[in-house]
Backbone as CSV, one residue per row, in Angstrom:
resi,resn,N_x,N_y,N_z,CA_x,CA_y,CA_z,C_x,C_y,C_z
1,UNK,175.725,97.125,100.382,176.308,96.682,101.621,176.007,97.715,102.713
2,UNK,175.334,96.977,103.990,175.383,97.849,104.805,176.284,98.143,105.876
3,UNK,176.905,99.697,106.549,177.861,99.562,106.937,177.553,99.499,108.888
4,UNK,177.949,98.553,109.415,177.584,98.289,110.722,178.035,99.939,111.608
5,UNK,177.547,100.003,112.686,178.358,101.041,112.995,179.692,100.623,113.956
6,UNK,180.444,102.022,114.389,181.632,101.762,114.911,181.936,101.204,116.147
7,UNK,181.108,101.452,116.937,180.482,101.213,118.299,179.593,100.041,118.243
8,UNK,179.665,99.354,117.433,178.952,98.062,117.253,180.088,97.067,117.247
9,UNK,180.158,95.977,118.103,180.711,94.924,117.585,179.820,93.608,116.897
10,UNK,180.760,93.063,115.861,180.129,92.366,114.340,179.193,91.496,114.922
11,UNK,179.840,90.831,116.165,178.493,89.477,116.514,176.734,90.192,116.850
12,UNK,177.231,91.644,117.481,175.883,92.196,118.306,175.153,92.353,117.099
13,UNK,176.283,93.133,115.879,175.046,93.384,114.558,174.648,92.550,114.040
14,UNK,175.123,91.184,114.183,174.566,90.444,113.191,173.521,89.701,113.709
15,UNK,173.590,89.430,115.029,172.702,88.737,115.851,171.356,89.703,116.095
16,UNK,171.278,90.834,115.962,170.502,91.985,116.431,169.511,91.747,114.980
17,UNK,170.541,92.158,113.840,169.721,92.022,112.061,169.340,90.761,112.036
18,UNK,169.587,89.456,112.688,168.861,88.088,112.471,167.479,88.556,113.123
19,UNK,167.656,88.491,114.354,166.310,88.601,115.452,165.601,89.881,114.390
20,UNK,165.974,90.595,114.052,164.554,91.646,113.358,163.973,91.449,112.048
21,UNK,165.238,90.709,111.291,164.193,90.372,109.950,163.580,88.996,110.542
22,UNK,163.750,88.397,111.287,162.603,87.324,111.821,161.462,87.999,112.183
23,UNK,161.607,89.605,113.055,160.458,89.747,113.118,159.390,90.912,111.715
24,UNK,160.717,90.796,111.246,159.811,91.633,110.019,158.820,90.467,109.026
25,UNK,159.661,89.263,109.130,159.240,87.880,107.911,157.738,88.099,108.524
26,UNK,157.834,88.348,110.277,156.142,87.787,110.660,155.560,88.789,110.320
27,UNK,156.210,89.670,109.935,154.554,90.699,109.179,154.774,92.741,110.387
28,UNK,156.228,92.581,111.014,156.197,93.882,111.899,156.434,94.931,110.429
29,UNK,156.206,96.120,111.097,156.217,97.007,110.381,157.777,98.282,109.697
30,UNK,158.445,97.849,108.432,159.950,98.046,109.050,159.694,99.497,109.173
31,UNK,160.678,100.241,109.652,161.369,101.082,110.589,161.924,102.491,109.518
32,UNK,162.413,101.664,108.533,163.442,102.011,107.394,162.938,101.856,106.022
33,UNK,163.261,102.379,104.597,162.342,102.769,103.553,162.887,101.202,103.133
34,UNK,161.909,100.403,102.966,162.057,98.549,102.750,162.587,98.273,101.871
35,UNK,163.684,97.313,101.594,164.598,96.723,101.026,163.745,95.639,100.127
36,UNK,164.177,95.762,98.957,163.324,93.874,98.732,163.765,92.957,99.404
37,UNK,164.736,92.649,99.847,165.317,91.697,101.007,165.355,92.054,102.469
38,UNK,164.748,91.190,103.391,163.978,91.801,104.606,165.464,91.946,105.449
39,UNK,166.721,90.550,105.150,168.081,91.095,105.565,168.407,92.124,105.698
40,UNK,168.553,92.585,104.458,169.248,94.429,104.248,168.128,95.229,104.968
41,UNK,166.846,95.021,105.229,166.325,95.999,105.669,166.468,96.017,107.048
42,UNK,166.482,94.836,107.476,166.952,94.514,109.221,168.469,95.137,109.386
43,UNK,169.766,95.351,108.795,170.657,95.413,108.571,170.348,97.080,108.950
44,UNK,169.763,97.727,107.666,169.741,99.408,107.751,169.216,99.790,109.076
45,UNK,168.304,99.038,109.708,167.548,99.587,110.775,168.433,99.508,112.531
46,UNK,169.372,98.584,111.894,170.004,98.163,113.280,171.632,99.355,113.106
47,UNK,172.041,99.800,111.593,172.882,100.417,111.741,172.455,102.298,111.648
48,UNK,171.296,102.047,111.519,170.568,103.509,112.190,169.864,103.940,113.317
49,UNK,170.027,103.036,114.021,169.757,102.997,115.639,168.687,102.712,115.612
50,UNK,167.466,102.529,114.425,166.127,102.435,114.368,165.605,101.158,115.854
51,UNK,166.752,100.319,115.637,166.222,99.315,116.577,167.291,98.736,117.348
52,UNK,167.224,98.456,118.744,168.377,98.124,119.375,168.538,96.828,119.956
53,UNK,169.380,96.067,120.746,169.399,95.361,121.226,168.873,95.553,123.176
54,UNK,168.076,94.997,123.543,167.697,95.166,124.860,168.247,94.210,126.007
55,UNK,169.097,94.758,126.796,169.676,93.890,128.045,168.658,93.101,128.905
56,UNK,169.061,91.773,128.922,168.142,90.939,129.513,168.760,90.957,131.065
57,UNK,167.572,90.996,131.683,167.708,90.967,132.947,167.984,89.681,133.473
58,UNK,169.145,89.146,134.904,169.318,87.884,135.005,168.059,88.035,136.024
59,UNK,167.686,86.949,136.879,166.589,86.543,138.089,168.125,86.808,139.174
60,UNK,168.087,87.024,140.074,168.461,87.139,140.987,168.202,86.009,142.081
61,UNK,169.321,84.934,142.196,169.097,83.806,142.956,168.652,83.981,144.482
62,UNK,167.702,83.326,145.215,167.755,83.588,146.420,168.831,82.380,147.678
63,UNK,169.162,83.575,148.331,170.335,82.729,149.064,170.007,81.679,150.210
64,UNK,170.695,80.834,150.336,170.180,79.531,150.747,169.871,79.979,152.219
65,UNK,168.456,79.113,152.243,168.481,79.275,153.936,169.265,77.912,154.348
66,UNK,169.207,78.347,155.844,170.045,77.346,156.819,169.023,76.693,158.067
């Protein structure tokens, strides 16, 4: 079992370890000494900071002309 960290809340880790073993299934290179299950290895890498979540930028609406 891997242990999320403390400063993590459960949805960010779990959503963070989905998105990376998707990108490990396509063939990326893991981060962390590989798990036979690409889960747990997405799991170790997200609770060792190996890989983070990146803030998406919104577009910035432009204001109506008149």
């Amino acid at each position: 079992m891997v242990r999320r960290p403390d400063d993590m809340n459960v949805f960010e880790f779990v959503v963070v370890a989905a998105l990376r073993a998707a990108q490990l299934q396509r063939g990326c290179t893991p981060r962390v000494e590989q798990s036979p299950k690409l889960a747990v290895t997405a799991q170790q890498e997200v609770a060792e900071r190996k890989v983070q979540a990146v803030p998406v930028a919104t577009e910035a609406t432009p204001p109506p002309q008149d």
